[in-house]
C-alpha positions as CSV (number, residue, x, y, z in Angstrom):
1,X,-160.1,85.6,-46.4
2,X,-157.3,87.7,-47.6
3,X,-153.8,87.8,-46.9
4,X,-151.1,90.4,-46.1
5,X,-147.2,91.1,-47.3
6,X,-145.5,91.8,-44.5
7,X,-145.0,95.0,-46.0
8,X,-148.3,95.8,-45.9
9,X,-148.6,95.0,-42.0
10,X,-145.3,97.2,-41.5
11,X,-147.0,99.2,-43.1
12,X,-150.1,99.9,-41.0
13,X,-147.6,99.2,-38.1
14,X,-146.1,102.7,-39.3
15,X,-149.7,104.5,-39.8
16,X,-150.6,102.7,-36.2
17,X,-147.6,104.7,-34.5
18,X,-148.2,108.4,-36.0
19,X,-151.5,107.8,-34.5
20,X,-150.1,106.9,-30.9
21,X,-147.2,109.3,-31.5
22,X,-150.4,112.0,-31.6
23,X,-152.0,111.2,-28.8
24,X,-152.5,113.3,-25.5
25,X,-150.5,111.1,-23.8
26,X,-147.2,111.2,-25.6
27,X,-148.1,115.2,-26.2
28,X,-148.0,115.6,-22.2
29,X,-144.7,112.6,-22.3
30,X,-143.0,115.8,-24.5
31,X,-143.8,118.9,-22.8
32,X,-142.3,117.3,-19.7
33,X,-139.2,115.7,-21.1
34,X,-139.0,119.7,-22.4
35,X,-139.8,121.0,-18.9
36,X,-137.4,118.3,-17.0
37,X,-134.6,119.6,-19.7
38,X,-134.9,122.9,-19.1
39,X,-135.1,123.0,-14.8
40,X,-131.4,123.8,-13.7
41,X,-132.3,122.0,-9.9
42,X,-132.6,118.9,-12.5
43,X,-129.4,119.0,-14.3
44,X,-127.4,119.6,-11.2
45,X,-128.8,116.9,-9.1
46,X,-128.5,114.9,-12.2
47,X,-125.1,115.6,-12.8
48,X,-124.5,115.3,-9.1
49,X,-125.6,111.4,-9.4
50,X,-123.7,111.2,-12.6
51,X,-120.2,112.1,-11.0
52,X,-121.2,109.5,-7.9
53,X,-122.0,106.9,-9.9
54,X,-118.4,107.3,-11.3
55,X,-116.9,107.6,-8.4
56,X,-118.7,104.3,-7.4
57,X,-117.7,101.8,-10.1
58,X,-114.0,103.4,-9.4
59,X,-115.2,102.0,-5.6
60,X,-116.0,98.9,-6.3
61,X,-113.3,98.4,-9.0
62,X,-111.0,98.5,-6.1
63,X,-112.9,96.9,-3.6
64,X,-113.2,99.8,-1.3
65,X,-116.8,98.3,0.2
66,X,-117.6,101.2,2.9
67,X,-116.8,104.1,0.7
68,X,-118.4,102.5,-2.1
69,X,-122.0,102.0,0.1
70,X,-121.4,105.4,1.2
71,X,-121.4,107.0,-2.4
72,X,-124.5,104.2,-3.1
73,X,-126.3,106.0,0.0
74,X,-125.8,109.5,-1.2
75,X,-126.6,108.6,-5.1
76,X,-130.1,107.2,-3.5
77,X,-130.5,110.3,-1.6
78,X,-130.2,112.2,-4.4
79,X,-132.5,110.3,-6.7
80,X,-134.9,110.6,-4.1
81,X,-134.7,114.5,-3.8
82,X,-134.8,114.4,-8.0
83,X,-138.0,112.5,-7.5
84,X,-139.7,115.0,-5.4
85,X,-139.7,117.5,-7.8
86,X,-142.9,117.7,-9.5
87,X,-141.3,118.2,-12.9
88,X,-140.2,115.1,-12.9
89,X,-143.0,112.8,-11.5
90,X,-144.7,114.1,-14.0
91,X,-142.6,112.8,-16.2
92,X,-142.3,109.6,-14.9
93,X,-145.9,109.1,-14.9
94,X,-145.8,110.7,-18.4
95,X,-144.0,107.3,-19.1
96,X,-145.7,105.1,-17.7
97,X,-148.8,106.6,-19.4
98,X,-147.5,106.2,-22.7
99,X,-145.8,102.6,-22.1
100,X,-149.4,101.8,-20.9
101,X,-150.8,102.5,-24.1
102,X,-147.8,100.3,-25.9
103,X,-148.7,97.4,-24.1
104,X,-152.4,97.8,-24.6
105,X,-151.9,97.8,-28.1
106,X,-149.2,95.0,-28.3
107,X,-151.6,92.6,-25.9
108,X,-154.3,93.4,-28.4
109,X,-152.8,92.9,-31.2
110,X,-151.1,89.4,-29.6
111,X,-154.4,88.4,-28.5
112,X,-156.3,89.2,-31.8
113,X,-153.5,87.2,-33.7
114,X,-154.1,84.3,-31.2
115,X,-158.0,84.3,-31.2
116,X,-158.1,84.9,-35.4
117,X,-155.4,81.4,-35.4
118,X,-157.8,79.6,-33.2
119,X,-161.2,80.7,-35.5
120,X,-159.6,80.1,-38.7
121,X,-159.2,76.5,-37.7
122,X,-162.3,75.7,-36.2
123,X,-161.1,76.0,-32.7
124,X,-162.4,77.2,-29.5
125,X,-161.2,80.7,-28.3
126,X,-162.8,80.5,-24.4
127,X,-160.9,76.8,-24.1
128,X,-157.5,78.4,-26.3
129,X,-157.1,75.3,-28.6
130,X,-157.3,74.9,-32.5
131,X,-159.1,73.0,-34.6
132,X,-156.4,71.0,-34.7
133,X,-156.1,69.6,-31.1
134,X,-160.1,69.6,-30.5
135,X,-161.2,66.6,-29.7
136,X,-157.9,65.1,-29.6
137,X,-156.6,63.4,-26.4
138,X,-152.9,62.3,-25.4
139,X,-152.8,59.3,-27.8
140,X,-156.1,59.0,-28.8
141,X,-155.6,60.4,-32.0
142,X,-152.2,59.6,-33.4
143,X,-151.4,63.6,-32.9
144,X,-149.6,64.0,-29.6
């Protein structure tokens, strides 16, 4: 069995992203993010929430509770309106596309680490235990 620099994994870490970085997903994650940037009814209801949310930590700063939840109910009615547009559910599930594909290849990657641990020690992956704890009860070893 060989073994790795840690350069070398950053390495095909690196080669690993400019692969995900090229696929569909993320191509679609950019053409929205262009799309959402360019709609005007985006950037003013964007800015719209922007000034409220200012004018609702001012709020709270000094304890003004009913005009505070009154600029909280009109940032949430505008959120809402921004996430009727199309543009930008598109976007969103442009996201959650793309973080999808993250976490599949960080469980993988987890997992694979875990189950290669396990093997190289003469473990059992289906049970999750090394070589090291097989066979081995609560102090019927010496180990625990």
């Amino acid at each position: 069995m060989s073994t790795y620099t840690k350069e070398e994994i950053l390495g095909k870490a690196k080669e690993l992203a400019k692969m995900i970085a090229t696929t569909d997903e993320v191509d679609f994650f950019k053409k929205a993010e262009a799309q959402i940037n360019t709609n005007s009814n985006v950037a003013r209801l964007m800015g719209q929430i922007k000034n409220l949310q200012k004018q609702a930590v001012n709020l709270q700063h000094y304890q003004k509770h009913e005009a505070s939840r009154e600029v909280e109910e009109k940032i949430d009615a505008l959120m809402a309106e921004l996430d009727s547009i199309p543009v930008v559910q598109e976007f969103k599930q442009s996201q959650s596309d793309v973080n999808d594909i993250l976490q599949m290849v960080s469980h993988t990657i987890s997992n694979k680490v875990t189950d290669e641990i396990i093997e190289s020690t003469g473990g059992d992956v289906l049970k999750g235990t090394t070589g090291s704890q097989e066979g081995c009860s609560p102090g019927g070893c010496g180990c625990h």
